[in-house]
Structure formats: structure tokens, C-alpha cells
N, C-alpha and C positions, 0 to 999 in steps of 0.2 A: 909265745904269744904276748904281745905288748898288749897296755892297757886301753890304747885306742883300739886295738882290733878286736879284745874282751868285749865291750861297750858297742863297737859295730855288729858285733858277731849278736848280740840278743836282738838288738834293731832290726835284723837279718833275720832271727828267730820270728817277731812279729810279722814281719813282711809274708813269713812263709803260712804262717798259720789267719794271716789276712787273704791269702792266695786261695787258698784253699777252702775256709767257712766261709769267708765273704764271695770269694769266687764263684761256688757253688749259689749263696744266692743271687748272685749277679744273675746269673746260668738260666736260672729258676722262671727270673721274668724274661730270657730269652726266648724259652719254651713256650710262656705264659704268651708272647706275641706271637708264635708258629701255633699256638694251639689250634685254628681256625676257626669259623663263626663262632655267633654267641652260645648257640645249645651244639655243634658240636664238638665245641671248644670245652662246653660247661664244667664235664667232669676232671678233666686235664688242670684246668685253670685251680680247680677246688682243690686238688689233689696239692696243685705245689703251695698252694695259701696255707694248707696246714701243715705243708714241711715247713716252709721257712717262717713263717708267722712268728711264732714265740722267739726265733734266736736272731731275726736280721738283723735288729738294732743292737743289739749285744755282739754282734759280731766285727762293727766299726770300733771298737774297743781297740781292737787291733792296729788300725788304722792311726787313732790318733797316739796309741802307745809311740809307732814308728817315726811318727811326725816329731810328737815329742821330744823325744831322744836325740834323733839328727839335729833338729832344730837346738841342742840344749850342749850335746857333747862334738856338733860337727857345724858348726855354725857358719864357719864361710864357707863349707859348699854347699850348704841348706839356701844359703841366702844366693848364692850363683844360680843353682838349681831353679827357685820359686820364682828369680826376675826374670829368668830369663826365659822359660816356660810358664810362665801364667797364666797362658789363652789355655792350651788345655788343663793345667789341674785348676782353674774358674771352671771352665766348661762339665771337669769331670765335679767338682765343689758344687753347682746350679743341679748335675745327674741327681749327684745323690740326695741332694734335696728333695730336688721334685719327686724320684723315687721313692723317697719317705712318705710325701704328703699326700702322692697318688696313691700306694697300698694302702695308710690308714681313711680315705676319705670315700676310696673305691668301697668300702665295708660298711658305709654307714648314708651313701646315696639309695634310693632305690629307682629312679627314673631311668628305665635300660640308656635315654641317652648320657645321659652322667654318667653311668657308670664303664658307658664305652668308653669315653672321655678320659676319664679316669684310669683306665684299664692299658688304654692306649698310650698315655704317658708313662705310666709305671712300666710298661714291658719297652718302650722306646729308650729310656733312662738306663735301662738296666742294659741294655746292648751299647749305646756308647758311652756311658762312665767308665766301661771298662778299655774301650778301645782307647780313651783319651791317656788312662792311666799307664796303659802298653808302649801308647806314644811317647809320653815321657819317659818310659825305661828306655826306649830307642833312642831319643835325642842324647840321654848321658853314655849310653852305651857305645855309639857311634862318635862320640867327641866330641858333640856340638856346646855343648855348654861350659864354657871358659871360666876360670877364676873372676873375681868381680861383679857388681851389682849390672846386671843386664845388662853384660860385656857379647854374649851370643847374640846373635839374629834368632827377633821373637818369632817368627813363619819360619824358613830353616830348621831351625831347632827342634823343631814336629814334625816339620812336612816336608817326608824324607822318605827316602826308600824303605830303614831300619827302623824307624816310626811304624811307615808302617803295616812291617811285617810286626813287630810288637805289638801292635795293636790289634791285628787280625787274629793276633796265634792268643791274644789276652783272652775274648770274646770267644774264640772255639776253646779252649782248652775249660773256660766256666762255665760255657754249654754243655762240654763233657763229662764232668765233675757233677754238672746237678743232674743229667741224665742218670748217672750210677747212681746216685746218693739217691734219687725219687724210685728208682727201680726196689731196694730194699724195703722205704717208704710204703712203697703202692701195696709189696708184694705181703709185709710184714699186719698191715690193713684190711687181706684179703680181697685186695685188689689186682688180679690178676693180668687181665687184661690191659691197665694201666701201667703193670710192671714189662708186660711183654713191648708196649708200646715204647715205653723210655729205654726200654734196653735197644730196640731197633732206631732208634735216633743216638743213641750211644755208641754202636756200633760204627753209625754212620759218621759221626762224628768226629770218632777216634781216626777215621780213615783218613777224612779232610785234615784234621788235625796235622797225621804224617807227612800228607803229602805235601803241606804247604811246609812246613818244616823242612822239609828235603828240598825245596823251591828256597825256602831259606837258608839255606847254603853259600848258592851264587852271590844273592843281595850280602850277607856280613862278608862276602870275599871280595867283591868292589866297594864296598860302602862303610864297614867296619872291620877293619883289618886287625887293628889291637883286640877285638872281644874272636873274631877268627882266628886270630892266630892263638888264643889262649885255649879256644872250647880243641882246637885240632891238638894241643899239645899237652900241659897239665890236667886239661877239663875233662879230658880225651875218654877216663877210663869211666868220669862220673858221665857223661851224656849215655853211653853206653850202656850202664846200668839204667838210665829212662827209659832207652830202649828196650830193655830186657822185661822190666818193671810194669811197662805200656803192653808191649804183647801180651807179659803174665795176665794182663788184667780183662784185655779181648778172650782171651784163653776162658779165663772165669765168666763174664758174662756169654759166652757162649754158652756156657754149661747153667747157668744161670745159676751161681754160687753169688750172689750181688754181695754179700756182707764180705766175704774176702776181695772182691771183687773193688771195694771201696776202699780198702788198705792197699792193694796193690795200685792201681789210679795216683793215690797219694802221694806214693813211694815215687812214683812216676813225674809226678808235677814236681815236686820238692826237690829230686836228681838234679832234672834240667834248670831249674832255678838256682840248685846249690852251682850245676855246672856253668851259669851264666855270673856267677859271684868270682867261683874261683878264675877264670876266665881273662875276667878285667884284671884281678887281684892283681897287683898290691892296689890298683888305681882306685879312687871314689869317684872323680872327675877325670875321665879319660881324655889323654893320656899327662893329664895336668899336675892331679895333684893326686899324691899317696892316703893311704890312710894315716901316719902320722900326722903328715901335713897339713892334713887335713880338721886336725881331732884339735880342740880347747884345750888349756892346764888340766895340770894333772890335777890339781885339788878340785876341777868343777868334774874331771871324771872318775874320780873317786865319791865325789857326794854322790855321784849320778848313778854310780855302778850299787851304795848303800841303799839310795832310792827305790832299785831296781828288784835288789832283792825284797826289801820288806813288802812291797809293792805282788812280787809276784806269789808270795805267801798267802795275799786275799787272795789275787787274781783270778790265778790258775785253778785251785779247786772250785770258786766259784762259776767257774765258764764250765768247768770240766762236768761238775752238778746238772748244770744247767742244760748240757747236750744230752745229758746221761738221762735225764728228767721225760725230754721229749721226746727219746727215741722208745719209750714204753709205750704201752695200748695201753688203756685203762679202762676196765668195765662199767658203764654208766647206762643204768637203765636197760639192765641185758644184751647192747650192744659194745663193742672196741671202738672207741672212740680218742684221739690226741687228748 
């Protein structure tokens, strides 16, 4: 392993562990907009404000660690990347904004109409930040984004077959993830009923999920041929295991085991993501530029790599604390309360 692909491969680590806790909150205010009206939404809606509440913001951690890095150790494809797609990661950059300001202000309006208002941006936000950010995986995935400063076609380069099927599979796959994740939630709460409801949108979820995925076949066989031709041949054994990993985890919410049920989901998202890495591999800019080629001097990826660790030394037990924190009941007042 070379020291640009050391240096990718953690950027890579973040991306996954961004997919996944951010994912899930994405998911969260997906649901938060399926909930349906106001009081029969009420309990749905409350239920995911106190999953994701304490960790959403601490979860963009993630996010800007990945930016970070690319931006610092991969610099002319960071810079090819952001000119040349801009419309959506601004558009997904404006999401998570407004996402921010709507869940914290939705909490402290009390006029039912502000806080429809409110309500309705935060779960609107939350379903296309993520489709935007899916799009962007599609436009590099598919080849559109060329060496040089907004050397691609800014429309093209999104607005694409593989766009967006990435962007569709982004938005179900963090639907899916917060369905499982609130089912343990709901159920862990003594909320029953709310676990049995998130597991049946989970289910259903998981289903769409496959299917359109299998529908995502043909599109990377006319439209991305270098990231098809990599998942059908090296990637081959790791999609497989998604597959395997995905049913494991239908398997468990059937039975309703939601806490293994969340590790397996995991293992499943991660698979297909690691098989979407290895895939393009060697490429960062398909089918342009390598990851050497890619990568800055060695002395800026060697600071970057020192950086990285003393860096994940806080980090990581600090996040890790921090999930560990909220996923207990704690007794307040005779009742289990977050």
C-alpha cells in the first residue's frame, strides 16, 4: 500500500462512518416527512427528535474530516471535483443548512403554523441533501468529472442516468438505516408499537432498496462501464457479501432482534460502498487520474497522515462516548427518559 492510498483509505474510513451516522440521520427526517399529519404524525415525529437530537450535529464531524483530507492530501481532484459539480454539493451545502436551522428552531416555535413550517423544511432537507450528495458520487463514478478547474459540464455531470441512480439508492439506503436504528430506539423506550411500525417501513424499504439496485445494473452497464466493469470483477466477492449481509439483516428484523439487526444493516451498507471503492480502484477520477496521481508530496502526506492520527486519538473515543451516552435510558423522575 502506498502512502497516497494510506491517506485515502482513512478519508474513505470517514466517508463510511459519515454514510452510516449521518445517513441514518438523514433517514430520520425522511420518516419525520412520511410521518403523516400533525397528531398522527406526533408520536413518530418525537420519537426520532430524541434519537437523532443529541448526535446530528456531531455527526457532520465526519463530513468535514473527509473534505478535509481530500481537499489537503488530493487536491487537484478535490479542486476538479467541487468546480465542476457545484450546483449540487451548494444545493446539498444550502440542505444541510437549512436542516440545521429547521430542527433547532422547529423546538422552540410554538405557533402549530411555524412549526409546520419548520417541520416541513427539516424533513424536505433531509431527503434531498442526500440525493444531491449520491449525485455527486454518480457524476465521478461515471467519468464525468475531468482533470482541471470546471473542465466537466456543470448539468451533465449530475444530471445523468448514474446521478441518478446514486442519488435514489443514497436517500433509500438512509431511510433504511434510520428505520433499523429507531426500531431498537422505539423498542429499547418501551415503545412498542413504534418499533413494530419502523421495522414495517424497514422491511419495505429494504425491498425498494433491492430492487432498484438490481434496476441499477443495466444503468452502470450503459452509463458506467469502468465502475461495472470493476463491481462484476474484483468487487464481485465484496457486493456479495452486501448481499448476504442485507438479507442477514431482513432475517433479524423479521424476528425482531433490531440490536443485531443494526450491525448486520451496517455491514451491508459498508460492503456495497467498500465494493463501489474497490470497483473504480486504482481510479479517484474516473477513468482519469490514479490515486498516486492524484495524491500531493509526500512531505504534505506525511504531515497529514501525523495529523491524522493524533487527531483520531481525541476523536474517536470522543464520538464513540458520545453514541455510547445516548443509547442508555436513564431514570428521571420514575420514568426512562433519553
Amino acid at each position: 500500500m502506498t502512502l497516497a492510498e494510506l491517506v485515502l483509505g482513512a478519508a474513505f474510513a470517514g466517508l463510511l462512518a459519515y454514510a452510516l451516522f449521518g445517513g441514518a440521520d438523514f433517514g430520520g427526517g425522511v420518516w419525520d416527512l412520511l410521518a403523516g399529519g400533525t397528531e398522527r404524525g406526533r408520536r413518530m415525529r418525537d420519537r426520532i427528535e430524541r434519537s437523532i437530537g443529541p448526535v446530528w450535529e456531531a455527526n457532520h464531524v465526519w463530513l468535514i474530516f473527509v473534505l478535509v483530507v481530500l481537499w489537503t492530501g488530493f487536491s487537484r481532484a478535490f479542486a476538479a471535483a467541487v468546480s465542476t459539480l457545484y450546483i449540487p454539493l451548494t444545493l446539498a451545502g444550502f440542505g444541510m443548512i437549512a436542516r440545521g436551522a429547521a430542527f433547532a428552531y422547529r423546538k422552540s416555535v410554538s405557533t402549530p403554523g411555524m412549526r409546520r413550517f419548520f417541520g416541513a423544511a427539516f424533513a424536505l432537507s433531509s431527503l434531498l441533501t442526500p440525493f444531491f450528495l449520491g449525485g455527486v458520487v454518480g457524476g465521478v463514478a461515471s467519468g464525468r468529472v475531468p482533470p482541471g478547474i470546471a473542465e466537466g459540464d456543470v448539468l451533465s455531470s449530475w444530471v445523468n442516468p448514474t446521478s441518478l441512480l446514486g442519488g435514489t439508492l443514497a436517500v433509500l439506503v438512509c431511510a433504511y438505516l434510520a428505520a433499523v436504528f429507531l426500531c431498537g430506539d422505539a423498542r429499547r423506550d418501551g415503545e412498542h408499537d413504534l418499533a413494530d411500525a419502523f421495522r414495517s417501513r424497514a422491511l419495505v424499504t429494504a425491498s425498494v432498496t433491492g430492487a432498484v439496485g438490481l434496476a441499477g445494473i443495466a444503468v452502470l452497464h450503459a452509463d458506467a462501464p469502468v465502475l461495472f466493469n470493476g463491481l462484476i470483477g474484483r468487487g464481485l466477492p465484496i457486493v456479495v457479501s452486501s448481499v448476504a449481509a442485507g438479507l442477514g439483516a431482513l432475517g433479524l428484523l423479521l424476528t425482531r432482534r433490531y440490536i443485531v439487526a443494526r450491525i448486520a444493516s451496517a455491514l451491508a451498507v459498508t460492503a456495497i460502498l467498500i465494493g463501489w471503492a474497490v470497483g473504480q480502484y486504482p481510479c479517484v477520477l474516473v477513468p482519469y487520474l490514479t490515486v498516486d496521481q492524484a495524491a500531493t508530496g509526500r512531505s504534505t502526506l506525511v504531515a497529514l497522515l501525523i495529523a491524522l492520527g493524533a487527531g483520531t486519538l481525541i476523536l474517536v473515543p470522543s464520538l464513540t462516548y458520545l453514541y455510547a451516552l445516548f443509547q442508555r435510558p436513564v431514570e428521571i423522575t420514575g420514568r426512562r427518559e433519553r
